[in-house]
C-alpha positions, 0 to 999 in steps of 0.5 A: 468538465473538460481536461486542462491538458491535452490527451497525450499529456494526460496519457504522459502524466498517468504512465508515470505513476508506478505501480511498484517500486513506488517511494513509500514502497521503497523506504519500507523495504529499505529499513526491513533490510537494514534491520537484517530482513530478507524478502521477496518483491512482487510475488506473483504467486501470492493473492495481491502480488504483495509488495514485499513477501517475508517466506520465513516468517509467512508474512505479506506486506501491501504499501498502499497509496491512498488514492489508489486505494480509497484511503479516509485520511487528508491525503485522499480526495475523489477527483471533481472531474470524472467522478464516476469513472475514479469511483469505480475505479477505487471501488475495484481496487478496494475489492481486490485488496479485500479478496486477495487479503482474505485469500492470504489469510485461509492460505495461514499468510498474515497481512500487514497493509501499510498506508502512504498517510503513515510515512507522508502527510500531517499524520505521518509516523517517525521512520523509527517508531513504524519500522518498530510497529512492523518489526515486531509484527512480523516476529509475532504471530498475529495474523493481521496489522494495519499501520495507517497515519494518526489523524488529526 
C-alpha cells in the first residue's frame, strides 16, 4: 500500500517525534522534583542512556512509549502498511531495552521502566498513586520495577 502523504511530509511527521524530553518523559521528571529528587537526564555513560538517572540512590529510570517499544496493551498497534520494516524495527528496540537494562543491573544499577499506557490511555494510573509507586521504589533497594497501565 502506498503512503497517503507525500515524502517530505511523511519526513515532517517522523522528525517531530522525540526521542526525549517526550510528554510522559516530562510529567515523571517533574513530579520526582517536586517530591524533592535530583537527577540527571540522558546520561550517556549509562547503558540506554536513561531517561532519568538518580546517581545517589543508583537508580535509572526509562519512559517508554509504547510503540517505539513494542508495548502489549491498547495503546500499541503494529502499522498495516510496512509492516516488515516497523517489526524490525521494534524488535530492535526491544533488544536494546533488554541489553542495556541487563547491563545496568550486573553494573548493581537498578531499573525502573515506566510504560506511556501507565499515564495515558483507558488503563492509565492516578498521577499521585504512580509518583507513590516510583518514590518508594527509588528509597527500597529493589533491583527492578516495571509500572505499565492496568489492562482492562
Amino acid at each position: 500500500m502506498t503512503d497517503v502523504v507525500t515524502p517530505g511530509t511523511r519526513s515532517k511527521m517522523m522528525a517531530g517525534i522525540r526521542g526525549k524530553d517526550t510528554r510522559p518523559e516530562i510529567i515523571i521528571r517533574k513530579e520526582l522534583f517536586r517530591q524533592g529528587f535530583r537527577y540527571r537526564l540522558h546520561e550517556k555513560k549509562l547503558a540506554g542512556k536513561p531517561d532519568i538517572v538518580l546517581p545517589r540512590y543508583r537508580a535509572a529510570v526509562f519512559v517508554h512509549g509504547c510503540f517505539w517499544h513494542g508495548h502489549t496493551c491498547n495503546l500499541f498497534r503494529l502499522p498495516s502498511t510496512r509492516t516488515d520494516f516497523w517489526k524490525t524495527k521494534i524488535d530492535r528496540n526491544r533488544h536494546n531495552d533488554e541489553r542495556a537494562i541487563s547491563i545496568l543491573l550486573k553494573s548493581e544499577w537498578r531499573v525502573a521502566i515506566v510504560w506511556e499506557c501507565a499515564l495515558k490511555g483507558r488503563g492509565k494510573w492516578e498521577l499521585l498513586t504512580l509518583t507513590d509507586a516510583i518514590t518508594k521504589w527509588i528509597r527500597s533497594d529493589v533491583p527492578e520495577l516495571e509500572i505499565r497501565g492496568c489492562q482492562p
